[in-house]
C-alpha positions as CSV (number, residue, x, y, z in Angstrom):
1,X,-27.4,75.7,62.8
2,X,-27.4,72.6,64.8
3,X,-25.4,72.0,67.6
4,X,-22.1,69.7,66.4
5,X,-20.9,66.8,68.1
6,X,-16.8,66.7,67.9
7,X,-14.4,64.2,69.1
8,X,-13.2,65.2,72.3
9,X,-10.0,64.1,73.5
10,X,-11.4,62.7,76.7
11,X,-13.5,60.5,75.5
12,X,-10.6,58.8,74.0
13,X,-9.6,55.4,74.7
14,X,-6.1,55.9,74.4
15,X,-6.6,52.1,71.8
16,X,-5.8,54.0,68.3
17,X,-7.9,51.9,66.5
18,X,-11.2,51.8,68.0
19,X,-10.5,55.7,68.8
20,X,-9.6,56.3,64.9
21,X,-13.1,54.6,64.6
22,X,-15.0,56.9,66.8
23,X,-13.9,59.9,65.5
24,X,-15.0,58.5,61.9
25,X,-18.3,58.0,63.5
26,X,-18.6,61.4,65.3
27,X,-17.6,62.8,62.2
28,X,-20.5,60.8,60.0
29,X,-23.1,61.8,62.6
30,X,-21.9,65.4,62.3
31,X,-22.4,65.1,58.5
32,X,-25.6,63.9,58.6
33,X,-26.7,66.6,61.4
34,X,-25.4,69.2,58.5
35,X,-26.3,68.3,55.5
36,X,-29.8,67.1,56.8
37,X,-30.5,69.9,60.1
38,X,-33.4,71.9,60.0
39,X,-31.8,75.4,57.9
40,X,-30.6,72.8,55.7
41,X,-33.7,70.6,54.9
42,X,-35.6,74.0,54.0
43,X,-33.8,74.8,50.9
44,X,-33.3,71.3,50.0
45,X,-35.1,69.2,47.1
46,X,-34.4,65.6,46.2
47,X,-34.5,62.1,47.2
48,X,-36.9,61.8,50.5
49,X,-35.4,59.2,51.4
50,X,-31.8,60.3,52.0
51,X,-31.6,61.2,55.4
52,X,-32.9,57.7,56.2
53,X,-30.1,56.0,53.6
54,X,-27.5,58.3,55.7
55,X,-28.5,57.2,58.5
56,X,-28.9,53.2,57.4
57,X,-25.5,53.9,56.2
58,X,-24.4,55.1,60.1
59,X,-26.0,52.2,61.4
60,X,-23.4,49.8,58.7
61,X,-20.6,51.7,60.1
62,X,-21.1,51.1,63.5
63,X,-21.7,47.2,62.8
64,X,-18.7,47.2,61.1
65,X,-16.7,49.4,63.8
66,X,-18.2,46.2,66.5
67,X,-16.9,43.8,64.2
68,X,-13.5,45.4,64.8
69,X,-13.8,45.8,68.3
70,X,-14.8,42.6,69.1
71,X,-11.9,41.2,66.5
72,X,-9.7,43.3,69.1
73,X,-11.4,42.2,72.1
74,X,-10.7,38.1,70.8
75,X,-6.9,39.1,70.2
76,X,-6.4,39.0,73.8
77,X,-8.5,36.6,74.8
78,X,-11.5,39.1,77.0
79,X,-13.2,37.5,78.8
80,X,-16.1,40.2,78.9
81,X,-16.6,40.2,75.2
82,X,-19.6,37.9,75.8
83,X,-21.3,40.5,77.8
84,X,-19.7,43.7,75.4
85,X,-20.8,41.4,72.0
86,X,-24.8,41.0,74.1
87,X,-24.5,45.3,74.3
88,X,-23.5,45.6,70.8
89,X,-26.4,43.6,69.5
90,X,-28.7,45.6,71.4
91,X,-27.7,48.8,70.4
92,X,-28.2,47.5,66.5
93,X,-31.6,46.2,67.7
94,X,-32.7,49.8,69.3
95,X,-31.0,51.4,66.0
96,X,-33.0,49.1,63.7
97,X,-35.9,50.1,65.7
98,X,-35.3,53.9,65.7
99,X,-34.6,53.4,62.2
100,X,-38.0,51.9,61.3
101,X,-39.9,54.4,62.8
102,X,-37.9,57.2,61.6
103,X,-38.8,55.5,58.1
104,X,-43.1,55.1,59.1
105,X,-43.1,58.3,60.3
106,X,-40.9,60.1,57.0
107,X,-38.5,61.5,58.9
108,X,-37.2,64.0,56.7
109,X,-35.1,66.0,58.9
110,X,-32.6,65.5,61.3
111,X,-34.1,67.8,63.9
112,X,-32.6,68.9,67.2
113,X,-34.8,66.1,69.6
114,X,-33.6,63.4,67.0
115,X,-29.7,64.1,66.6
116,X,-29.7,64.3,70.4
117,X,-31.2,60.8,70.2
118,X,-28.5,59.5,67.9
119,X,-26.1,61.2,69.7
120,X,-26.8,59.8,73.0
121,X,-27.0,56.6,71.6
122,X,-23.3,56.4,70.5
123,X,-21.8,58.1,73.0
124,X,-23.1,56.2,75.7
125,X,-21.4,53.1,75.1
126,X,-18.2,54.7,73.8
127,X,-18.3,56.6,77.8
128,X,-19.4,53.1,79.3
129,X,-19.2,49.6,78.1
130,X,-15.7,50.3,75.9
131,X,-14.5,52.4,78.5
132,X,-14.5,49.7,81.0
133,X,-13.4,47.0,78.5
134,X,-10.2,49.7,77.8
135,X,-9.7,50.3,81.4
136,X,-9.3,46.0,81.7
137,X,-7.0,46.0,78.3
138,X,-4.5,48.6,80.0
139,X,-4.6,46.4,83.3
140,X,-3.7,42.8,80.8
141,X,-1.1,45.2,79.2
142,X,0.4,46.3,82.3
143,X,0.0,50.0,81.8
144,X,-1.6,50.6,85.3
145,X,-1.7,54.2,84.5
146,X,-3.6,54.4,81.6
147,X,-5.9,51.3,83.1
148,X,-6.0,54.4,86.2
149,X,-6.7,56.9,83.7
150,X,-9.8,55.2,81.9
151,X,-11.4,54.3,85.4
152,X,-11.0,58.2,86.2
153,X,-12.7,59.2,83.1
154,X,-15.6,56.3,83.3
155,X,-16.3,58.2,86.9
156,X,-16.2,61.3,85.7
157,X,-18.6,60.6,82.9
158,X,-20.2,57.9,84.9
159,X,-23.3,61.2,85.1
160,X,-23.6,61.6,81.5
161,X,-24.4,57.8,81.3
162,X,-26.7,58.3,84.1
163,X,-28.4,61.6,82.8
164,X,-29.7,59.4,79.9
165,X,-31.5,56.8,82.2
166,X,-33.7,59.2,83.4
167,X,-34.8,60.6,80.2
Protein backbone atom coordinates (compact mmCIF):
# COMPACT_ATOMS: atom_id res chain seq x y z
CA UNK A 1 0.00 0.00 0.00
CA UNK A 2 1.34 3.45 -0.48
CA UNK A 3 2.52 5.53 2.02
CA UNK A 4 -0.41 8.28 3.06
CA UNK A 5 0.07 11.80 3.41
CA UNK A 6 -2.30 13.16 6.52
CA UNK A 7 -2.80 16.51 7.80
CA UNK A 8 -0.66 17.03 10.60
CA UNK A 9 -1.39 19.50 13.16
CA UNK A 10 1.87 21.27 12.81
CA UNK A 11 1.71 22.12 9.68
CA UNK A 12 -1.27 24.15 10.54
CA UNK A 13 -1.62 27.74 10.12
CA UNK A 14 -3.60 28.33 12.95
CA UNK A 15 -5.95 30.69 9.81
CA UNK A 16 -9.06 28.21 9.67
CA UNK A 17 -9.73 28.84 6.39
CA UNK A 18 -6.72 28.29 4.39
CA UNK A 19 -6.01 25.29 7.02
CA UNK A 20 -9.76 23.76 6.30
CA UNK A 21 -8.32 24.02 2.66
CA UNK A 22 -5.20 22.07 3.17
CA UNK A 23 -6.55 19.34 4.76
CA UNK A 24 -9.24 19.09 1.74
CA UNK A 25 -6.13 19.02 -0.35
CA UNK A 26 -4.12 16.46 1.61
CA UNK A 27 -7.05 14.56 1.72
CA UNK A 28 -7.66 14.64 -2.40
CA UNK A 29 -3.95 13.75 -2.86
CA UNK A 30 -4.48 10.88 -0.49
CA UNK A 31 -7.48 9.77 -2.63
CA UNK A 32 -5.81 9.76 -5.67
CA UNK A 33 -2.51 7.92 -4.10
CA UNK A 34 -5.41 5.15 -3.14
CA UNK A 35 -7.55 4.66 -5.57
CA UNK A 36 -4.74 5.06 -8.26
CA UNK A 37 -1.33 3.34 -6.20
CA UNK A 38 0.39 0.60 -7.54
CA UNK A 39 -1.90 -2.69 -5.70
CA UNK A 40 -4.68 -0.72 -6.84
CA UNK A 41 -3.89 0.02 -10.67
CA UNK A 42 -3.24 -3.89 -11.02
CA UNK A 43 -6.75 -5.03 -10.55
CA UNK A 44 -8.22 -1.99 -12.12
CA UNK A 45 -9.88 -1.65 -15.73
CA UNK A 46 -11.38 1.49 -17.17
CA UNK A 47 -10.89 4.86 -18.34
CA UNK A 48 -6.84 5.35 -18.95
CA UNK A 49 -7.13 8.48 -18.52
CA UNK A 50 -8.46 8.86 -14.95
CA UNK A 51 -5.58 9.22 -12.93
CA UNK A 52 -4.65 12.15 -15.13
CA UNK A 53 -8.44 13.77 -14.79
CA UNK A 54 -7.79 13.26 -10.86
CA UNK A 55 -5.02 14.81 -10.95
CA UNK A 56 -6.25 17.86 -13.47
CA UNK A 57 -8.97 17.95 -11.01
CA UNK A 58 -6.12 18.44 -7.95
CA UNK A 59 -4.43 20.97 -9.94
CA UNK A 60 -8.32 23.14 -10.16
CA UNK A 61 -8.50 22.78 -6.50
CA UNK A 62 -5.46 24.20 -5.63
CA UNK A 63 -6.13 27.30 -8.20
CA UNK A 64 -9.08 27.73 -6.54
CA UNK A 65 -7.68 27.27 -2.88
CA UNK A 66 -4.92 30.49 -4.22
CA UNK A 67 -7.81 32.29 -5.26
CA UNK A 68 -8.90 32.14 -1.68
CA UNK A 69 -5.82 32.82 -0.21
CA UNK A 70 -4.91 35.65 -2.12
CA UNK A 71 -8.82 36.96 -1.55
CA UNK A 72 -7.54 36.69 2.25
CA UNK A 73 -4.18 38.07 1.72
CA UNK A 74 -6.18 41.55 -0.12
CA UNK A 75 -8.48 41.64 3.05
CA UNK A 76 -5.77 43.05 4.98
CA UNK A 77 -4.04 44.85 2.70
CA UNK A 78 -0.37 42.28 2.38
CA UNK A 79 1.92 43.74 1.15
CA UNK A 80 3.75 40.42 0.09
CA UNK A 81 0.91 39.09 -1.94
CA UNK A 82 2.79 40.38 -5.01
CA UNK A 83 5.61 38.14 -4.27
CA UNK A 84 3.13 35.06 -2.65
CA UNK A 85 0.55 35.66 -6.07
CA UNK A 86 4.39 35.37 -8.46
CA UNK A 87 4.88 31.74 -6.24
CA UNK A 88 1.41 30.60 -6.85
CA UNK A 89 1.69 31.10 -10.58
CA UNK A 90 4.72 29.13 -10.65
CA UNK A 91 3.66 26.29 -8.81
CA UNK A 92 0.44 26.06 -11.51
CA UNK A 93 3.20 26.46 -14.23
CA UNK A 94 5.44 23.43 -12.82
CA UNK A 95 2.01 21.50 -12.21
CA UNK A 96 0.81 22.17 -15.79
CA UNK A 97 4.20 20.93 -16.73
CA UNK A 98 4.19 17.76 -14.57
CA UNK A 99 0.86 17.34 -15.78
CA UNK A 100 1.78 17.29 -19.56
CA UNK A 101 4.29 14.90 -19.24
CA UNK A 102 2.53 12.66 -16.95
CA UNK A 103 -0.18 12.80 -19.97
CA UNK A 104 2.94 12.07 -23.02
CA UNK A 105 4.28 9.62 -21.14
CA UNK A 106 0.54 7.67 -20.07
CA UNK A 107 1.00 7.83 -16.66
CA UNK A 108 -1.26 5.31 -15.50
CA UNK A 109 -0.29 4.92 -11.99
CA UNK A 110 0.36 6.99 -9.26
CA UNK A 111 3.63 5.21 -8.26
CA UNK A 112 5.69 5.77 -5.20
CA UNK A 113 8.56 8.32 -7.15
CA UNK A 114 5.52 10.26 -8.47
CA UNK A 115 3.12 10.81 -5.24
CA UNK A 116 6.40 11.84 -3.54
CA UNK A 117 6.59 14.43 -6.35
CA UNK A 118 3.09 15.71 -5.86
CA UNK A 119 3.50 15.58 -2.39
CA UNK A 120 6.53 17.65 -2.22
CA UNK A 121 5.11 20.01 -4.36
CA UNK A 122 2.27 20.98 -1.98
CA UNK A 123 3.73 20.77 0.98
CA UNK A 124 6.50 22.94 0.34
CA UNK A 125 4.69 26.06 0.01
CA UNK A 126 2.15 25.28 2.69
CA UNK A 127 5.77 24.75 5.20
CA UNK A 128 7.23 28.04 3.42
CA UNK A 129 5.72 30.83 1.52
CA UNK A 130 2.09 30.61 3.60
CA UNK A 131 3.91 29.98 6.64
CA UNK A 132 5.70 33.16 6.46
CA UNK A 133 2.73 35.10 5.06
CA UNK A 134 0.79 33.58 8.45
CA UNK A 135 3.57 34.37 10.64
CA UNK A 136 3.20 38.36 9.22
CA UNK A 137 -0.89 38.08 9.54
CA UNK A 138 -0.54 37.14 13.38
CA UNK A 139 2.07 40.09 13.79
CA UNK A 140 -0.87 42.83 11.86
CA UNK A 141 -3.37 41.01 14.21
CA UNK A 142 -1.40 41.49 17.24
CA UNK A 143 -1.21 37.91 18.32
CA UNK A 144 2.65 37.95 18.85
CA UNK A 145 2.38 34.50 20.03
CA UNK A 146 0.99 32.79 17.34
CA UNK A 147 3.14 35.24 14.89
CA UNK A 148 6.08 33.41 17.52
CA UNK A 149 4.69 30.17 16.96
CA UNK A 150 4.60 30.12 12.98
CA UNK A 151 8.26 31.49 12.93
CA UNK A 152 9.21 28.47 15.26
CA UNK A 153 7.59 26.03 13.01
CA UNK A 154 8.94 27.71 9.52
CA UNK A 155 12.54 26.91 11.39
CA UNK A 156 11.86 23.83 12.32
CA UNK A 157 10.63 22.73 8.99
CA UNK A 158 12.87 25.25 7.32
CA UNK A 159 15.05 21.37 6.45
CA UNK A 160 12.19 19.79 4.80
CA UNK A 161 12.11 22.83 2.45
CA UNK A 162 15.72 22.52 2.12
CA UNK A 163 15.88 18.62 1.67
CA UNK A 164 13.81 19.26 -1.58
CA UNK A 165 16.49 21.70 -3.13
CA UNK A 166 18.90 19.22 -3.34
CA UNK A 167 16.91 16.63 -4.93
Amino acid sequence: MPKLLTWREDWSLRIEALDRDHRALIDQLADICIRFCPEASSGRSGDANALIDALTQLGESMREHFRREEDFMRAFDYEGIGEHQSEHALLMAEFTAMLREWRANGLHVFDEATQGLVRDWLLAHILGADRAFAETYFRLCGREEDADQQRVMSLYQSSYRTSLGRR
